[in-house]
C-alpha positions as CSV (number, residue, x, y, z in Angstrom):
1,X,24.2,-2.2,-1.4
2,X,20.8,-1.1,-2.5
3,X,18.9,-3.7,-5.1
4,X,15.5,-3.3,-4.6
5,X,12.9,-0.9,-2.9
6,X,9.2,-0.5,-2.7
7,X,7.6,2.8,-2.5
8,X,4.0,2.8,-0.4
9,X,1.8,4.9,1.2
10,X,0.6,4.7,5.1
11,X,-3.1,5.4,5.1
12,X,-4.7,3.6,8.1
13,X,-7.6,3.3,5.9
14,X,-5.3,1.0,3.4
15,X,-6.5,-2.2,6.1
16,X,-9.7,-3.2,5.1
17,X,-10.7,-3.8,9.0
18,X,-10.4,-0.1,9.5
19,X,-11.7,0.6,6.3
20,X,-15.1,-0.8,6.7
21,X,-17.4,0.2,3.9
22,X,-14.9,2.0,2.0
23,X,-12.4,-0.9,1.7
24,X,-13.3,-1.1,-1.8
25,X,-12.2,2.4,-2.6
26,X,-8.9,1.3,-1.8
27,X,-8.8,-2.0,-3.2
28,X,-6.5,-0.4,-6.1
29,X,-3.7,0.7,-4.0
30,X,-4.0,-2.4,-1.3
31,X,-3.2,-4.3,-4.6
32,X,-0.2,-1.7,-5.8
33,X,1.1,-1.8,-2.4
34,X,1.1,-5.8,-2.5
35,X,2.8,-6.1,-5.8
36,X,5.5,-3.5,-4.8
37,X,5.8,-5.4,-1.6
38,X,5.8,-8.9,-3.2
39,X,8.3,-7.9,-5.8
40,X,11.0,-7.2,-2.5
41,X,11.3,-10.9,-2.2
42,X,12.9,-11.6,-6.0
43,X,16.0,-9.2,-5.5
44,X,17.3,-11.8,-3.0
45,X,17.8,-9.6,-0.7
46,X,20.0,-10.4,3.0
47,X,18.2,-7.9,4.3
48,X,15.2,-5.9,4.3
49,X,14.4,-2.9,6.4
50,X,11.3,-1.1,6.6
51,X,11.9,2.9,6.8
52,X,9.2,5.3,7.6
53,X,8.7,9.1,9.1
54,X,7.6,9.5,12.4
55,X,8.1,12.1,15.2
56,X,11.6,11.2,16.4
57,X,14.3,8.9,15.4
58,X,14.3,5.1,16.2
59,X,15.3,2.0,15.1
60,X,13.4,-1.4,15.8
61,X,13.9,-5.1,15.8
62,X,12.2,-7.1,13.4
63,X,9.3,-8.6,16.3
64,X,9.0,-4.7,17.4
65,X,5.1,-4.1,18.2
66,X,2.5,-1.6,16.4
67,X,-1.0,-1.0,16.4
68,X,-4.3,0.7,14.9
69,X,-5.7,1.0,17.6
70,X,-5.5,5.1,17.7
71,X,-7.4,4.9,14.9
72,X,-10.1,2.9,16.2
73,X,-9.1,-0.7,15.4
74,X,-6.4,-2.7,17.5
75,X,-4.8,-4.5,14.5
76,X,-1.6,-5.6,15.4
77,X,1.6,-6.2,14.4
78,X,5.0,-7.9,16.0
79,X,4.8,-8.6,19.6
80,X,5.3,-6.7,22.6
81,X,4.0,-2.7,23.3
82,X,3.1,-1.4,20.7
83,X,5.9,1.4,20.0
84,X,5.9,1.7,16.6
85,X,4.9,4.9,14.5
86,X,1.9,4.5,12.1
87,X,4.2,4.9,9.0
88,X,6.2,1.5,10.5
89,X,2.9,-0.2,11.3
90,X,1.5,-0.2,7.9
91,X,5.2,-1.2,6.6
92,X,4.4,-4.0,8.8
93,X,1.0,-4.8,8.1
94,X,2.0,-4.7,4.5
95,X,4.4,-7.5,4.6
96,X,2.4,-9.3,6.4
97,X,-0.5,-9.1,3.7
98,X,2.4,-9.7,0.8
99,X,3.7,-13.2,2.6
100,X,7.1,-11.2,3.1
101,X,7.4,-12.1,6.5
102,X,9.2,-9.6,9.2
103,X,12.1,-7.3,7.8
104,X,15.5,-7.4,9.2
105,X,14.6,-3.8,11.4
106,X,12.6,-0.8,11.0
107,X,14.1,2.9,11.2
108,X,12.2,5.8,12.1
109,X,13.4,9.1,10.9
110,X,11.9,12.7,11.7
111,X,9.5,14.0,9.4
112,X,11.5,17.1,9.8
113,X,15.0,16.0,9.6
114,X,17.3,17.6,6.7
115,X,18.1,16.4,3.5
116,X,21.7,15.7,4.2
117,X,20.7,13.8,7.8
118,X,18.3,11.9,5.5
119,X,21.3,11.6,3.1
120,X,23.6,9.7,6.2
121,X,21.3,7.2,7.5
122,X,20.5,6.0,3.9
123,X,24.2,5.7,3.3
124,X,24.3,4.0,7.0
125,X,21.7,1.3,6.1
126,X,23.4,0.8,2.3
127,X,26.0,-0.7,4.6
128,X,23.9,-2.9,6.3
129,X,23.1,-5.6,4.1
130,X,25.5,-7.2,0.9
131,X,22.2,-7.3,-0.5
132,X,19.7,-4.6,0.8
133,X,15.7,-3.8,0.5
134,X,14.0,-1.1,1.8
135,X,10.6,-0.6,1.9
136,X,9.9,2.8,2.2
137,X,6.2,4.2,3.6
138,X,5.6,7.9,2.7
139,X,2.7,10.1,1.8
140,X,2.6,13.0,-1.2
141,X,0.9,16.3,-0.8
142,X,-2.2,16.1,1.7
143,X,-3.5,19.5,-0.4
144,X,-4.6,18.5,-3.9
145,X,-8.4,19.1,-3.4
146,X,-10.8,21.3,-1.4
147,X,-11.5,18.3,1.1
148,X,-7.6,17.1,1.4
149,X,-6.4,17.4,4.9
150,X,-4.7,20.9,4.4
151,X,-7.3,21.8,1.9
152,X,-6.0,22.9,-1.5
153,X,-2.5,24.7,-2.4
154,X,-1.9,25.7,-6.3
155,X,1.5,24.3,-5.6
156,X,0.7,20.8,-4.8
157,X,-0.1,19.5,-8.2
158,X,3.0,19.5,-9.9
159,X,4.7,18.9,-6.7
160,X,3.0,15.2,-6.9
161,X,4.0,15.5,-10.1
162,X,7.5,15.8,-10.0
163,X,7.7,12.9,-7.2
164,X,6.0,10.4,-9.2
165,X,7.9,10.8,-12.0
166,X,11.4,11.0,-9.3
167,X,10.1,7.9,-7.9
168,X,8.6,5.9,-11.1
169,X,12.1,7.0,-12.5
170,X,14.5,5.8,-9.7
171,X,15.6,9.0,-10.0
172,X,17.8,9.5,-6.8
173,X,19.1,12.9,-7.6
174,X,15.2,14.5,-7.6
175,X,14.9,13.2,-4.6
176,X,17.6,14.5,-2.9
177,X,17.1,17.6,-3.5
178,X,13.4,18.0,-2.7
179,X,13.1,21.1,-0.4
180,X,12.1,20.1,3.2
181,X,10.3,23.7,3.3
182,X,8.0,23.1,0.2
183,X,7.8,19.6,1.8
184,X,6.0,21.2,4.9
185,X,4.1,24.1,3.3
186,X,2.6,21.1,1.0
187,X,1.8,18.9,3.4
188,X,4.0,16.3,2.4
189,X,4.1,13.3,4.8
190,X,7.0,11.4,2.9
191,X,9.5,13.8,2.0
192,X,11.9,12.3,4.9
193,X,11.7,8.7,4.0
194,X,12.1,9.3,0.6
195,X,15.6,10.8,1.2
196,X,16.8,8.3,3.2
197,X,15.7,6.1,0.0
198,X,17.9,8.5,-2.2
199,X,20.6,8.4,0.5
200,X,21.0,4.3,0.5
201,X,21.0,4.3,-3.4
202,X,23.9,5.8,-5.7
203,X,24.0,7.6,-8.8
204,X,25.3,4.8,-11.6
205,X,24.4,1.7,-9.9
206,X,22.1,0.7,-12.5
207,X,18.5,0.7,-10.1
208,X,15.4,1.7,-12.6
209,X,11.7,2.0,-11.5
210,X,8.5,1.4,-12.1
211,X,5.2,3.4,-10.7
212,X,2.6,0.9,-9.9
213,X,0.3,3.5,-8.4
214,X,-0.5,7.3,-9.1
215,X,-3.9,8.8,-7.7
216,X,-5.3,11.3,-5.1
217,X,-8.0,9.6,-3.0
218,X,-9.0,12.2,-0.1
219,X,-7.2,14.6,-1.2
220,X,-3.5,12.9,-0.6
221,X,-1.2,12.1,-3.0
222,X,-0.5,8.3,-3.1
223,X,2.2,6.6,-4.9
224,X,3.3,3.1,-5.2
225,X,6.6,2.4,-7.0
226,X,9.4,-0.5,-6.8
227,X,12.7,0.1,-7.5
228,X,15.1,-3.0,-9.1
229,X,18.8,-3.3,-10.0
230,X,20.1,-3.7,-13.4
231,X,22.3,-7.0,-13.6
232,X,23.5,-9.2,-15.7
């Protein structure tokens, strides 16, 4: 059962080492991501699981190896060849700068895949823990300004919009039925993951949110939320 997610971007710029002089640009969403991270740790969860897209399916052990180093710095993280996808690296690298530790797996899913495959695995990893966390890495719109990656579409702001108010709300029904074709047309690097988050939580089981992070550095929607169960 779902009680607790975090909700983080995967910029390779988010590591300071990478980031060089423009670490401190970042330093507000280093410390969302953090506190999202952190807050994993007080839902007592069995297991934790680190989900993030990528260009095919996989799932890893927890001391599965990633690295920078395509992006120019060979920052490390697990053991091993470095086979995971930047989304799962960051997740990583994340818990690593949060004190987490290393999560129970990670689980690659398609950037492409549909709404209802995104829909199974989520339902396949609720199952996977009595007490389950995900942290889930995922980017917004890369097209809300002229210098954004896939320069600017009149669509894109309210797109970014509507997700951070889906994932600041826990709002699992938005997110399931975000269209995978707006989803590519906007650039939207997390659309995947964040199904597989709706997926692993249900309507009624009392999870509320919080957004710890809203803003469009680059170009690219960021957004850092956390996700907590209701009980008594």
């Amino acid at each position: 059962m779902l009680v607790a997610a975090a909700v983080c971007p995967h910029p390779p710029l988010i590591v300071p080492e990478l980031a060089g002089a423009a670490a401190p640009e970042l330093d507000d969403l280093r410390d969302a991501c953090v506190s999202a991270v952190r807050s994993l740790a007080g839902s007592r969860p069995d297991t934790l699981i680190v989900v993030g897209g990528a260009g095919v399916a996989g799932s890893y052990e927890p001391d599965a190896g990633g690295s920078l180093a395509p992006w120019g710095v060979d920052i490390r993280v697990g053991s091993g060849n470095a086979v995971l996808p930047l989304s799962l690296t960051i997740g990583g690298l994340l818990l690593g700068l949060a004190g987490a530790g290393p999560p129970s797996g990670y689980e690659a899913v398609p950037s492409e895949a549909s709404p209802d495959a995104c829909a199974r695995l989520g339902a396949v990893l609720a199952e996977r823990g009595r007490r389950l966390a995900l942290l889930v890495m995922g980017d917004g719109p890369a097209t809300l300004t002229v210098k954004a990656p896939g320069y600017l579409q009149t669509g894109a702001p309210a797109y970014h919009q509507a997700l951070a108010q889906a994932l600041g709300g826990a709002d699992i029904q938005a997110l399931a039925a975000l269209d995978p074709a707006d989803a590519q047309e906007l650039w939207v690097g997390g659309r995947a993951a964040f199904q597989v988050l709706a997926g692993a939580g249900r309507a009624g089981d009392g999870l509320r949110g919080e957004l710890l992070y809203d803003d469009a550095p680059y170009g690219v929607g960021y957004l850092v939320a956390r996700w907590s169960l209701r009980e008594a």
